[in-house]
PQR file of N, CA, C, O and H, with PARSE charges and radii, in Angstrom:
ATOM      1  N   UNK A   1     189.266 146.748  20.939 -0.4000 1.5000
ATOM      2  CA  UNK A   1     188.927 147.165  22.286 -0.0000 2.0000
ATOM      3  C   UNK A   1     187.834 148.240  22.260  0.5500 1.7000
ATOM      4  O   UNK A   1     186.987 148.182  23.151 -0.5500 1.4000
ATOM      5  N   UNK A   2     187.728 149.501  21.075 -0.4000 1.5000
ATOM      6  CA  UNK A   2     187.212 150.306  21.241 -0.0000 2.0000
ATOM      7  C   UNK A   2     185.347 149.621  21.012  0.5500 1.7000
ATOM      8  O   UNK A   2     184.285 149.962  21.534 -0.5500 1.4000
ATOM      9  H   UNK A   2     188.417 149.549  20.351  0.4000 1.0000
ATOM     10  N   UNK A   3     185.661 148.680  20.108 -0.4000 1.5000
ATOM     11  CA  UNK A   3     184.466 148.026  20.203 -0.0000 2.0000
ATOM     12  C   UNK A   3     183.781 147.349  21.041  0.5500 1.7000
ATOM     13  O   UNK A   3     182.564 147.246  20.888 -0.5500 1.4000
ATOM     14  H   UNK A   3     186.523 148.403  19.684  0.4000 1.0000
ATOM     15  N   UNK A   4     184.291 146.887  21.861 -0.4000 1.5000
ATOM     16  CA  UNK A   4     183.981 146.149  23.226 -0.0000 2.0000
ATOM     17  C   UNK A   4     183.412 147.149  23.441  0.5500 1.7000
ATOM     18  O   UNK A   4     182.233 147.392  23.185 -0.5500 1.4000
ATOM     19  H   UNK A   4     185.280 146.971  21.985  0.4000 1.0000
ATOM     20  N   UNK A   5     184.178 147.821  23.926 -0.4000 1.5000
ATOM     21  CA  UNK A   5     183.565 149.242  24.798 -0.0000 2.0000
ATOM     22  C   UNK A   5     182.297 150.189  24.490  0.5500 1.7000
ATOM     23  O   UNK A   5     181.614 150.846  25.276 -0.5500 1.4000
ATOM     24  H   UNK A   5     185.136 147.624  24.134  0.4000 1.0000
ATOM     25  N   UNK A   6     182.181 150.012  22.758 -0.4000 1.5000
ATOM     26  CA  UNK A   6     181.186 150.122  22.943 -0.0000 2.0000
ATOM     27  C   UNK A   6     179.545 149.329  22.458  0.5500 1.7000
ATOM     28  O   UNK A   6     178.644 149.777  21.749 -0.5500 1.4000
ATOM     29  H   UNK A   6     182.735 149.478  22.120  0.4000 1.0000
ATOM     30  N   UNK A   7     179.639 148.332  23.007 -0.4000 1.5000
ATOM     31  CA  UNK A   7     179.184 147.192  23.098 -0.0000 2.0000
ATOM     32  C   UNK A   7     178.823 147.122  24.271  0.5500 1.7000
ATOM     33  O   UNK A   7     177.648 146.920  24.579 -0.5500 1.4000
ATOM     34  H   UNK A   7     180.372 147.968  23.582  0.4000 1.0000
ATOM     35  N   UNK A   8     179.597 147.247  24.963 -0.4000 1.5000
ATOM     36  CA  UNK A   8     179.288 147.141  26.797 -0.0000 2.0000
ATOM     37  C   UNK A   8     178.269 148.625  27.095  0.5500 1.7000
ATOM     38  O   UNK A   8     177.332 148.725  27.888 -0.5500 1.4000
ATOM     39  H   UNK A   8     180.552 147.411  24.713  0.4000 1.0000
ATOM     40  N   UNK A   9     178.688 149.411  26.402 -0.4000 1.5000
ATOM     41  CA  UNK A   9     177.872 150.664  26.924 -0.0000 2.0000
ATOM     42  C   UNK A   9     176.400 150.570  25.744  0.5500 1.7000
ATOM     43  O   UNK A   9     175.339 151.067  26.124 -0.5500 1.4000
ATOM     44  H   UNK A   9     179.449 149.330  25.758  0.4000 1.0000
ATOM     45  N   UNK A  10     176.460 150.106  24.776 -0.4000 1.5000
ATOM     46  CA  UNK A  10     174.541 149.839  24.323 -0.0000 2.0000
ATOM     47  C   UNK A  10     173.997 148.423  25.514  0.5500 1.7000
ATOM     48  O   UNK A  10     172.871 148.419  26.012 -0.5500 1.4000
ATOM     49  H   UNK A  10     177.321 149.702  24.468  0.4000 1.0000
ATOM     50  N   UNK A  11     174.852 147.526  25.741 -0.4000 1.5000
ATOM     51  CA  UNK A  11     174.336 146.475  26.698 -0.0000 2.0000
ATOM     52  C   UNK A  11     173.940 147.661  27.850  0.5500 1.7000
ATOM     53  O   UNK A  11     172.738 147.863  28.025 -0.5500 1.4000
ATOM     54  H   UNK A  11     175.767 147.529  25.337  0.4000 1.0000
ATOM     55  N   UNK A  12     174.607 148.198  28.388 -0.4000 1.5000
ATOM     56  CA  UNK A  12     174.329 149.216  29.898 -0.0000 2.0000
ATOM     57  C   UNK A  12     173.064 149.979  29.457  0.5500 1.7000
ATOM     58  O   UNK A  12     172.127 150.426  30.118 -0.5500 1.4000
ATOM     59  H   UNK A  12     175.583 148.034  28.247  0.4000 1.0000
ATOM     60  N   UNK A  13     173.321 149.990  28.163 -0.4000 1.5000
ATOM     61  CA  UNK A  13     171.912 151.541  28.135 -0.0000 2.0000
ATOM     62  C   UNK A  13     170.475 150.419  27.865  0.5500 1.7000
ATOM     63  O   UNK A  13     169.280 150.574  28.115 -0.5500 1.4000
ATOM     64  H   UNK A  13     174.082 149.627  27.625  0.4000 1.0000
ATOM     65  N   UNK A  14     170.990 149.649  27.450 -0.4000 1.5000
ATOM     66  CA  UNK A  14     169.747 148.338  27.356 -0.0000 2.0000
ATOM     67  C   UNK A  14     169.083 148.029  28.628  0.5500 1.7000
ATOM     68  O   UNK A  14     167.931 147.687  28.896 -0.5500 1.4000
ATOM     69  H   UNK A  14     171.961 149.523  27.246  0.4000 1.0000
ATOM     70  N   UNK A  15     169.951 148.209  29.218 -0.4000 1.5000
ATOM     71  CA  UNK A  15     169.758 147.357  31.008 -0.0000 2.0000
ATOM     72  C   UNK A  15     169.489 148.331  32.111  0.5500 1.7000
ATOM     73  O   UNK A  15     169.085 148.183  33.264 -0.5500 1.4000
ATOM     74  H   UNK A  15     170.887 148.488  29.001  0.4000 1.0000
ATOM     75  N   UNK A  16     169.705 148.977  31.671 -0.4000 1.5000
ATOM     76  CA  UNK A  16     169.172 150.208  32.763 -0.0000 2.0000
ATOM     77  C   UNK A  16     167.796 150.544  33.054  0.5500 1.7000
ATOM     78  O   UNK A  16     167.500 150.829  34.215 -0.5500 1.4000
ATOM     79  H   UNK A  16     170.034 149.098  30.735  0.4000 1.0000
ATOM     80  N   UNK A  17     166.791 150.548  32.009 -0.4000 1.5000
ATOM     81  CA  UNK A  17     165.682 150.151  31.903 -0.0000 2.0000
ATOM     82  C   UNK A  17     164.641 149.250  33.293  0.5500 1.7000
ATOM     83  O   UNK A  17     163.656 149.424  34.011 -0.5500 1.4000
ATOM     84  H   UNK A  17     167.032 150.316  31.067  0.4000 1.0000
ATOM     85  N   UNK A  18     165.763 148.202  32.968 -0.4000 1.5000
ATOM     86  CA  UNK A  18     165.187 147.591  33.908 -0.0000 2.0000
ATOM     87  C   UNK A  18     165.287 147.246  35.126  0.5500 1.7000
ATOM     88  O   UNK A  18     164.530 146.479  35.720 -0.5500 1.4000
ATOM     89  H   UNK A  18     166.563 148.061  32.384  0.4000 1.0000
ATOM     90  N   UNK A  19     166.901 148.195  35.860 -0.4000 1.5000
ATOM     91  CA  UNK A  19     166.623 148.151  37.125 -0.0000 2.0000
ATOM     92  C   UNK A  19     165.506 148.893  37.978  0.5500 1.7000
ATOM     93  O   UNK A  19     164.808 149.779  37.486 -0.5500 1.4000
ATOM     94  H   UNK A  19     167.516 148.818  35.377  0.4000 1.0000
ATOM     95  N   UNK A  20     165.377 148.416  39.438 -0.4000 1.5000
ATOM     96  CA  UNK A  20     164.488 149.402  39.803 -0.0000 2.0000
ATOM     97  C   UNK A  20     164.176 151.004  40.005  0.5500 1.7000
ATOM     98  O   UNK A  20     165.221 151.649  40.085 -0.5500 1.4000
ATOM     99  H   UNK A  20     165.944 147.696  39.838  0.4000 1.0000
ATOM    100  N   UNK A  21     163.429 151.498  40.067 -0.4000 1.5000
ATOM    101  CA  UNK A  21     163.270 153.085  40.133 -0.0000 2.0000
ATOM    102  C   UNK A  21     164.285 153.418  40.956  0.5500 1.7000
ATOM    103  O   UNK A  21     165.106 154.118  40.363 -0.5500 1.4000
ATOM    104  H   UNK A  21     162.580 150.974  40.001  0.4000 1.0000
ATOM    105  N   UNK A  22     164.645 153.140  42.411 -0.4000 1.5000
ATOM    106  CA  UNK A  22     165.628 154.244  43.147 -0.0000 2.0000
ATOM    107  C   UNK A  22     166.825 153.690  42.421  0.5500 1.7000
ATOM    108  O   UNK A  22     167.591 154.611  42.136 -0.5500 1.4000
ATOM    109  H   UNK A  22     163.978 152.572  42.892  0.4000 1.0000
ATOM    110  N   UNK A  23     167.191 152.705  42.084 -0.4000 1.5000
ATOM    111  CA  UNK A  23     168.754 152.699  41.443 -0.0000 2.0000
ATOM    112  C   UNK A  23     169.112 153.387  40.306  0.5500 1.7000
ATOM    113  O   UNK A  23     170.126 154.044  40.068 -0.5500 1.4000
ATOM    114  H   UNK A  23     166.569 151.957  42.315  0.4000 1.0000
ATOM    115  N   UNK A  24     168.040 153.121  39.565 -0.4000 1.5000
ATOM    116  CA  UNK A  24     167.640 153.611  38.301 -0.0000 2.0000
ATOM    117  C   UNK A  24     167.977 155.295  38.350  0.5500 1.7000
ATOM    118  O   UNK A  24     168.911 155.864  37.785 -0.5500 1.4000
ATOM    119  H   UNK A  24     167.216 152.588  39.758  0.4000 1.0000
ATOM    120  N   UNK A  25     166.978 155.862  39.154 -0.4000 1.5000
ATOM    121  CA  UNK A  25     167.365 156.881  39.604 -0.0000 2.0000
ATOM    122  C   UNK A  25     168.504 157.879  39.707  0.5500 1.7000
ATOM    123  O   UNK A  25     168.824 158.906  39.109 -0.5500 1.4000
ATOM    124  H   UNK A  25     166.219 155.399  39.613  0.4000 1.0000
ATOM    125  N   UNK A  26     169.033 157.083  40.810 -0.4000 1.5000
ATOM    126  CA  UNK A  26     170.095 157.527  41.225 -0.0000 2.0000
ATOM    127  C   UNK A  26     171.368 157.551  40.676  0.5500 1.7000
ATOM    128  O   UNK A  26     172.315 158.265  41.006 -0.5500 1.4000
ATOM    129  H   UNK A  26     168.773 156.248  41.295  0.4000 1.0000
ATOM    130  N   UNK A  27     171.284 156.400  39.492 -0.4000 1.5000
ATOM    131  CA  UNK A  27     172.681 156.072  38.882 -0.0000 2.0000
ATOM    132  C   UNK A  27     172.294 156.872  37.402  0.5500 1.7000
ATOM    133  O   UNK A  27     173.090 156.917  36.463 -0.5500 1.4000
ATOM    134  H   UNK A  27     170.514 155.820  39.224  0.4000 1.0000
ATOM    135  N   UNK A  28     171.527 157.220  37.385 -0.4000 1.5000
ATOM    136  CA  UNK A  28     170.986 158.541  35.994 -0.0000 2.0000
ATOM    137  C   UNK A  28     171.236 159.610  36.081  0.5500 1.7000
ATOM    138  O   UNK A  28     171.724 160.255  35.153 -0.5500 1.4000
ATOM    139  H   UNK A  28     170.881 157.184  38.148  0.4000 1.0000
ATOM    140  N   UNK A  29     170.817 160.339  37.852 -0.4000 1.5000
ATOM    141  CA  UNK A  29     171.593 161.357  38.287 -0.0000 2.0000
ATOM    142  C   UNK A  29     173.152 161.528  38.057  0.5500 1.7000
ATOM    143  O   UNK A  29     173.667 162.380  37.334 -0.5500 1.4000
ATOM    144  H   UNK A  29     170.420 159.815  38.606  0.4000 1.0000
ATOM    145  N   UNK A  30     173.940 160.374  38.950 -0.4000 1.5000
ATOM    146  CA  UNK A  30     175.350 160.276  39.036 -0.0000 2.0000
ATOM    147  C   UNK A  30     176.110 160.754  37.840  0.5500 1.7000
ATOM    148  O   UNK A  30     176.901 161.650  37.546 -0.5500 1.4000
ATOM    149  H   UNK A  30     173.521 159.682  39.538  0.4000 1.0000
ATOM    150  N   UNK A  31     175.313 159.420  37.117 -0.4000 1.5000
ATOM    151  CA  UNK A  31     176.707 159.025  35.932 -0.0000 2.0000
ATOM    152  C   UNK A  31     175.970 159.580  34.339  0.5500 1.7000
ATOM    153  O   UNK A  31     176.552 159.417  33.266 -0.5500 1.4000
ATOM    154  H   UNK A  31     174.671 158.692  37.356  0.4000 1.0000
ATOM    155  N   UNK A  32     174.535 160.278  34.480 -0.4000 1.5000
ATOM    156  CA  UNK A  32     174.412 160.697  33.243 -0.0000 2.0000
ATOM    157  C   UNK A  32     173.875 162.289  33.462  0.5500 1.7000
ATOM    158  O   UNK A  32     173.462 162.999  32.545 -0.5500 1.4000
ATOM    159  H   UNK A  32     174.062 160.410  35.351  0.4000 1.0000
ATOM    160  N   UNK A  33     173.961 162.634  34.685 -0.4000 1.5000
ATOM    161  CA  UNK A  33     173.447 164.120  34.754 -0.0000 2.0000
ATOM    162  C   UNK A  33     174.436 164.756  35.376  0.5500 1.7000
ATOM    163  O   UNK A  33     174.401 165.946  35.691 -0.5500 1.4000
ATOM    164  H   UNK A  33     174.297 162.058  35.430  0.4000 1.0000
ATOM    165  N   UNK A  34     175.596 163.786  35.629 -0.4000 1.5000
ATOM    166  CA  UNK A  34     176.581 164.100  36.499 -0.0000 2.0000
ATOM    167  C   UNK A  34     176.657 165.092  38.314  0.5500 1.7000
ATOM    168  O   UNK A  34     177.415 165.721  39.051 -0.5500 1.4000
ATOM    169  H   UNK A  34     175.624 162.820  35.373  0.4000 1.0000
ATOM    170  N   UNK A  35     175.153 164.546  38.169 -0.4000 1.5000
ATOM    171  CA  UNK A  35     175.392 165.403  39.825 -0.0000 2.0000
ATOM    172  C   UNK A  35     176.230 164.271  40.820  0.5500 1.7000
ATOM    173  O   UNK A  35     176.671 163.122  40.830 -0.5500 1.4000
ATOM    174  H   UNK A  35     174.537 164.035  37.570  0.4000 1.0000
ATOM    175  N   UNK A  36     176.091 165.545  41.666 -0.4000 1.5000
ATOM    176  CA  UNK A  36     177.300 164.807  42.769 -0.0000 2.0000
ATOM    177  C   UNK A  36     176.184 164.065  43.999  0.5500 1.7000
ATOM    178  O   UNK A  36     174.968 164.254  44.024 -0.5500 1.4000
ATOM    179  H   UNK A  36     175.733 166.479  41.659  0.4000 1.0000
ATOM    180  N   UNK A  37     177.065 163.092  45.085 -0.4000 1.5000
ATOM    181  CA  UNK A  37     176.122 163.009  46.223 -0.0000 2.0000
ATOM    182  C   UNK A  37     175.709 163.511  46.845  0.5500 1.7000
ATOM    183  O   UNK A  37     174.924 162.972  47.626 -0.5500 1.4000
ATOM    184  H   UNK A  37     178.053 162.938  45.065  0.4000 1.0000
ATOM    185  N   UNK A  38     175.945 164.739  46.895 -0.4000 1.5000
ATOM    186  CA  UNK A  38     175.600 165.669  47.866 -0.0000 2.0000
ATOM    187  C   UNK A  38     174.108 166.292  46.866  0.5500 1.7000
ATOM    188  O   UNK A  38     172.905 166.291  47.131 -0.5500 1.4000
ATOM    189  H   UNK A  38     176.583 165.177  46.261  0.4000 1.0000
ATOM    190  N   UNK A  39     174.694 166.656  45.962 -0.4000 1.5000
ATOM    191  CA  UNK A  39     173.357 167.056  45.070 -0.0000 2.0000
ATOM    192  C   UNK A  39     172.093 166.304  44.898  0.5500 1.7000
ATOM    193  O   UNK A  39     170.983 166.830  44.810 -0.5500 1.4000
ATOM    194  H   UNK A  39     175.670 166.656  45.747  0.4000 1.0000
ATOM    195  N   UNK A  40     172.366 164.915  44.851 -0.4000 1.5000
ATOM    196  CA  UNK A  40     171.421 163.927  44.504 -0.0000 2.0000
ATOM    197  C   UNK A  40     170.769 163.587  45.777  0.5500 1.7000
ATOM    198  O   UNK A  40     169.653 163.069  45.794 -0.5500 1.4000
ATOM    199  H   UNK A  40     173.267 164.487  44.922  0.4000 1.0000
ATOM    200  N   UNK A  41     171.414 163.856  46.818 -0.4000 1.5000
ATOM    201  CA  UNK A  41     170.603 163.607  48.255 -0.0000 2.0000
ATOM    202  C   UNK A  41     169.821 164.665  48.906  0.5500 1.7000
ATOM    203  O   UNK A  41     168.911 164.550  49.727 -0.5500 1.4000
ATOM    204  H   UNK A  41     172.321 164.277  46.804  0.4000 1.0000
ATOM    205  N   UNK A  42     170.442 165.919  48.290 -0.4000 1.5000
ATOM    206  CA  UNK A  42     168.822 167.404  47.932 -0.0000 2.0000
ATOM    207  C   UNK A  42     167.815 166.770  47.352  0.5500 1.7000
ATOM    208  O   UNK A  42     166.760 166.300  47.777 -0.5500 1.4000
ATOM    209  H   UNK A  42     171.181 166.013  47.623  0.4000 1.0000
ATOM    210  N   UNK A  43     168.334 166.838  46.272 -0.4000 1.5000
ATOM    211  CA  UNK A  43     167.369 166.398  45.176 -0.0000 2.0000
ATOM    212  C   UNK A  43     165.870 165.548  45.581  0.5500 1.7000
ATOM    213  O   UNK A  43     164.717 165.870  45.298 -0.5500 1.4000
ATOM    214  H   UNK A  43     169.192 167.220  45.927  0.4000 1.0000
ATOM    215  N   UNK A  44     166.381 164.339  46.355 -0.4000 1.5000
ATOM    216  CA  UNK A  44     165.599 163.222  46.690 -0.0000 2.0000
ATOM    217  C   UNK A  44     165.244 163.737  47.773  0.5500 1.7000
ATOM    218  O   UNK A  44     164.112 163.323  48.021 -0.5500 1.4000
ATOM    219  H   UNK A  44     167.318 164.077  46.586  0.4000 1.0000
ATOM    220  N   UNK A  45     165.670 164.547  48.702 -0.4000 1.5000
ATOM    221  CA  UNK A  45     165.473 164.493  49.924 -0.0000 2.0000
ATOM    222  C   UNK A  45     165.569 163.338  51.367  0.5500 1.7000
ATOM    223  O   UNK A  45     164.960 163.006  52.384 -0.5500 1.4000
ATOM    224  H   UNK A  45     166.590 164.883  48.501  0.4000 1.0000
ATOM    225  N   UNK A  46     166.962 163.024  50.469 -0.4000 1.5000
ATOM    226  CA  UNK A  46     167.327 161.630  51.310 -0.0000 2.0000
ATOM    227  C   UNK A  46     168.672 161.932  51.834  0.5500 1.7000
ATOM    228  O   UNK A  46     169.083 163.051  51.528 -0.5500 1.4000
ATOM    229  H   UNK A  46     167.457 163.294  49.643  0.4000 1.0000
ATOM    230  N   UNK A  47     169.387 161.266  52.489 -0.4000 1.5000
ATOM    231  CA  UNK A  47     170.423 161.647  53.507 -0.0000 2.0000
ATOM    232  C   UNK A  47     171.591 161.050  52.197  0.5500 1.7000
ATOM    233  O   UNK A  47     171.345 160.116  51.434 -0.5500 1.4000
ATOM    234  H   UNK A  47     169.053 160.357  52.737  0.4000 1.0000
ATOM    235  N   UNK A  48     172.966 161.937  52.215 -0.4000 1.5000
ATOM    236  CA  UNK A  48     173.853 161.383  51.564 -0.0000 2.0000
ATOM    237  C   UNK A  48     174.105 160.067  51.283  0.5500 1.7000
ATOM    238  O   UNK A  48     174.337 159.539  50.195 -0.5500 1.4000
ATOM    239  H   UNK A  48     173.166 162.696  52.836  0.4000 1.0000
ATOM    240  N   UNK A  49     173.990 159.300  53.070 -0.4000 1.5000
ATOM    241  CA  UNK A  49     174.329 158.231  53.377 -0.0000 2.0000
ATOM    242  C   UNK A  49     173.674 157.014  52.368  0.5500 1.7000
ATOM    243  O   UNK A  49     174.331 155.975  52.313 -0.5500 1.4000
ATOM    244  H   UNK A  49     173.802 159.729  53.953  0.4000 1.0000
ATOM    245  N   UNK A  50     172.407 157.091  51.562 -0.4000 1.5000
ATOM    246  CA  UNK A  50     171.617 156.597  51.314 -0.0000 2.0000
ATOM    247  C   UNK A  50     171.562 156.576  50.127  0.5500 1.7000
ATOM    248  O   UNK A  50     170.945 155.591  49.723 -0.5500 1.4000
ATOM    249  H   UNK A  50     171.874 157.936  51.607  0.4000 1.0000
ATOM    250  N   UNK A  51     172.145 157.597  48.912 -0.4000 1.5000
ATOM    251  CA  UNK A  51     172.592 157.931  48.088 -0.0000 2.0000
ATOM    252  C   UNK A  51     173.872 156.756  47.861  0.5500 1.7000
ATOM    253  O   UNK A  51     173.991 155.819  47.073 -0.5500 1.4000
ATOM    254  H   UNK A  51     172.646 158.397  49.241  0.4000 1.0000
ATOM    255  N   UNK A  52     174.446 157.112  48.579 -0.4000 1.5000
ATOM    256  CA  UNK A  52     176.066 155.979  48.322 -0.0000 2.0000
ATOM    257  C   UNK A  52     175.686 155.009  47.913  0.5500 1.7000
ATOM    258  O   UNK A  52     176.017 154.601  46.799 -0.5500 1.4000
ATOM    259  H   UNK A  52     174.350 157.874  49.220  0.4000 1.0000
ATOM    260  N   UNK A  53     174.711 154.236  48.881 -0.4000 1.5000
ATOM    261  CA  UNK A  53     174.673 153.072  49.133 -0.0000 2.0000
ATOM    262  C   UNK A  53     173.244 152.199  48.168  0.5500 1.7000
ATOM    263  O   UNK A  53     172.790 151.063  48.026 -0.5500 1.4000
ATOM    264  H   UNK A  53     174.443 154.567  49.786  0.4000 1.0000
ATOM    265  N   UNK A  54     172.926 153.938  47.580 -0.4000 1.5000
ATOM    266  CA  UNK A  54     171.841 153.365  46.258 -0.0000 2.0000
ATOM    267  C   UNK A  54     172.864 153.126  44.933  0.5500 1.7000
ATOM    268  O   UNK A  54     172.986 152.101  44.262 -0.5500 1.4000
ATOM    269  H   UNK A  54     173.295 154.861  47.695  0.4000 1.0000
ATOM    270  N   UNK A  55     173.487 154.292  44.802 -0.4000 1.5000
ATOM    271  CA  UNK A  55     174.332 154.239  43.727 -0.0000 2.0000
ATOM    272  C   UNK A  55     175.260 152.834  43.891  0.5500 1.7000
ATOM    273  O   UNK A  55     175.504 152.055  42.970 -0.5500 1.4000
ATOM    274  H   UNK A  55     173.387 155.124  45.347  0.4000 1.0000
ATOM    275  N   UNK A  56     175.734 152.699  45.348 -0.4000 1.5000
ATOM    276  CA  UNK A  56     176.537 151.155  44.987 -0.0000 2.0000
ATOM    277  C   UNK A  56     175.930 149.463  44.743  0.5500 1.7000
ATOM    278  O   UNK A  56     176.489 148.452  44.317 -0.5500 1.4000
ATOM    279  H   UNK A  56     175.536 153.332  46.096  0.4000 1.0000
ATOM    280  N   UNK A  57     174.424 149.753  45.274 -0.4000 1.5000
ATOM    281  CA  UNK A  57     173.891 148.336  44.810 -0.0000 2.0000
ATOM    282  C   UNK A  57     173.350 149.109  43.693  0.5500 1.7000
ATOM    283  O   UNK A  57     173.989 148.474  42.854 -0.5500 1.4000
ATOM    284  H   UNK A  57     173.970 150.574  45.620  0.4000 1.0000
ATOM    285  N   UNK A  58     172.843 149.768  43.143 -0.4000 1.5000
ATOM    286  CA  UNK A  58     172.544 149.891  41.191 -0.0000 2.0000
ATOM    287  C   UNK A  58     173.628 149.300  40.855  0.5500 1.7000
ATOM    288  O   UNK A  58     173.498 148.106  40.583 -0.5500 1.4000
ATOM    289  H   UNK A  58     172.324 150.284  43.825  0.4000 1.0000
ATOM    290  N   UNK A  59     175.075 149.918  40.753 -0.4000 1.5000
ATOM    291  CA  UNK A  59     175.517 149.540  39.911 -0.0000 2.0000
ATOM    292  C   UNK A  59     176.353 148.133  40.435  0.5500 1.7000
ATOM    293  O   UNK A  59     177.388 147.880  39.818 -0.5500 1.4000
ATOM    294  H   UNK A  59     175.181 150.888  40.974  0.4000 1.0000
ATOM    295  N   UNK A  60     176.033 147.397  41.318 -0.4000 1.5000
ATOM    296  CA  UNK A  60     176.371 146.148  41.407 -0.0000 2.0000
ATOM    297  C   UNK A  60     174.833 145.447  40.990  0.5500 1.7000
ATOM    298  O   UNK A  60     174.941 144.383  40.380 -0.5500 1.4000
ATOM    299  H   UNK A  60     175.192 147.602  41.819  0.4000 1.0000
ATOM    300  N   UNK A  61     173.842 145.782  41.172 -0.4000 1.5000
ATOM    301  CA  UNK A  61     172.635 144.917  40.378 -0.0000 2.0000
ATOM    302  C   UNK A  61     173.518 145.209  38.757  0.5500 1.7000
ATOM    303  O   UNK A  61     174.285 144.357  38.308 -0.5500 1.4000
ATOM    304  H   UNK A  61     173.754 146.647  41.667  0.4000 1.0000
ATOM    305  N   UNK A  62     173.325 146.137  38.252 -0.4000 1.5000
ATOM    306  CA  UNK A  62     173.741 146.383  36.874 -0.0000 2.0000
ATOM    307  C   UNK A  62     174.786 145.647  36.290  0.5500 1.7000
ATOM    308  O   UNK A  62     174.575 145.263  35.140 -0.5500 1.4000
ATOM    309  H   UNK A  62     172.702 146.829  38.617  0.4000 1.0000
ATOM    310  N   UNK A  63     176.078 145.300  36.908 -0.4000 1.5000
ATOM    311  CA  UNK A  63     177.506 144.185  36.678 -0.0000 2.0000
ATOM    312  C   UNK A  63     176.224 143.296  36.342  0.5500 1.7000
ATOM    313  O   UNK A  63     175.862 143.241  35.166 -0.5500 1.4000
ATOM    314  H   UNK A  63     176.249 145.612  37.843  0.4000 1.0000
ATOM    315  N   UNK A  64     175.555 142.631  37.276 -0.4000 1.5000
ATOM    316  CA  UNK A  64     174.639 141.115  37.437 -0.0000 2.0000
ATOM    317  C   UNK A  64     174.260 141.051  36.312  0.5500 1.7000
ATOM    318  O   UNK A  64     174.528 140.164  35.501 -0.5500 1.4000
ATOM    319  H   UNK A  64     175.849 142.675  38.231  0.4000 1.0000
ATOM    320  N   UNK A  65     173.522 142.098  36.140 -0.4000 1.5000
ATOM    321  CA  UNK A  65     172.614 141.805  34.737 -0.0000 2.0000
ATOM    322  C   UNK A  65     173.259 142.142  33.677  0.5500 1.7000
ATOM    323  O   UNK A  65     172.667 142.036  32.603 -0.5500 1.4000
ATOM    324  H   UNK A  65     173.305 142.818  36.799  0.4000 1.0000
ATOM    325  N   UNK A  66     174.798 142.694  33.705 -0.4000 1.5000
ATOM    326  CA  UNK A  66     175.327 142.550  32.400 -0.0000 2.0000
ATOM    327  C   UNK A  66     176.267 141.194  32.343  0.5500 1.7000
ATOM    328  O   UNK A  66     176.970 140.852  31.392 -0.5500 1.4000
ATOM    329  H   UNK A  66     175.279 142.781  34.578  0.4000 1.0000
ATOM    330  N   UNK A  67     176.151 140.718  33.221 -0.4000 1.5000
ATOM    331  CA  UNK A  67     176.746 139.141  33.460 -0.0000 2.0000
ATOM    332  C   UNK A  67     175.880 138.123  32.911  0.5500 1.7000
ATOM    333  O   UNK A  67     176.289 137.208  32.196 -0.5500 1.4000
ATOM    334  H   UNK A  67     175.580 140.997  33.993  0.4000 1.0000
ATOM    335  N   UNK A  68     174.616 138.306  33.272 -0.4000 1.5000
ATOM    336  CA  UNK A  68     173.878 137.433  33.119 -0.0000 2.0000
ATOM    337  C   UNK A  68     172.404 137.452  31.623  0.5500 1.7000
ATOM    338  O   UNK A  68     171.436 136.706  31.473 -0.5500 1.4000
ATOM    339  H   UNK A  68     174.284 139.049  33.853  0.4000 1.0000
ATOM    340  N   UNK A  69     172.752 138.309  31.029 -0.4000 1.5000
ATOM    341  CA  UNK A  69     172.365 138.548  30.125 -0.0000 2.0000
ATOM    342  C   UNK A  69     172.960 138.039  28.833  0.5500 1.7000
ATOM    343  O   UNK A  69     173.995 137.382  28.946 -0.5500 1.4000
ATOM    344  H   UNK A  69     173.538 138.915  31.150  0.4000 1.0000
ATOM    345  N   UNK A  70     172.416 138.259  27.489 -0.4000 1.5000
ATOM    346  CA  UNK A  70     173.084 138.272  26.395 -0.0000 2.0000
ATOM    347  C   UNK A  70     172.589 139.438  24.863  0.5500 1.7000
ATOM    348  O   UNK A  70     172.621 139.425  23.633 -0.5500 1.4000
ATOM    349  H   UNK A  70     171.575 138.792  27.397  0.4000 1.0000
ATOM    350  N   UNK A  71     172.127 140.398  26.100 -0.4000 1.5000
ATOM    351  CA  UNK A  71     172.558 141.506  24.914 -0.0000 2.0000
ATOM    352  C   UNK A  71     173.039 141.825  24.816  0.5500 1.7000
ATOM    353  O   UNK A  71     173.841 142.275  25.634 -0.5500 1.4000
ATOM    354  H   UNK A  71     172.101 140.408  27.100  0.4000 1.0000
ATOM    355  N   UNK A  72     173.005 141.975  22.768 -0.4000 1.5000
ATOM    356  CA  UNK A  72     174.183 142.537  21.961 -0.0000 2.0000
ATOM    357  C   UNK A  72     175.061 141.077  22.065  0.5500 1.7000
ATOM    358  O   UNK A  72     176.170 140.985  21.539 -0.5500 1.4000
ATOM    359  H   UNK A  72     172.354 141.610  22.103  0.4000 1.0000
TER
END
């Protein structure tokens, strides 16, 4: 299991690359700089609301392309 796991996370760091800039973005902030939404919607100068809803299609583009891929 521990290998899966990390297997799935060099596939994620592979693929991240290539989503677009605001998802990209935003899900770099989140989940690797650990700011919060509130922080990341300073940051950008974008409304919380907009933030959510970047962070939730990144990381539903991101599932896709680790679905539909075959790296690793």
């Amino acid at each position: 299991e521990r290998l899966d796991d990390d297997l799935m996370i060099k596939k994620v760091r592979a693929l991240i690359p290539t989503l677009p800039q605001t998802y990209r973005a935003v899900l770099t902030m989140r989940y690797i700089d650990d700011f919060s939404i509130k922080e990341i919607a300073v940051a950008l100068e974008v409304s919380e609301n907009v933030v959510s809803v970047r962070v939730h299609r990144g990381l539903a583009r991101l599932k896709e392309l680790c679905e539909s891929t075959d790296i690793i």
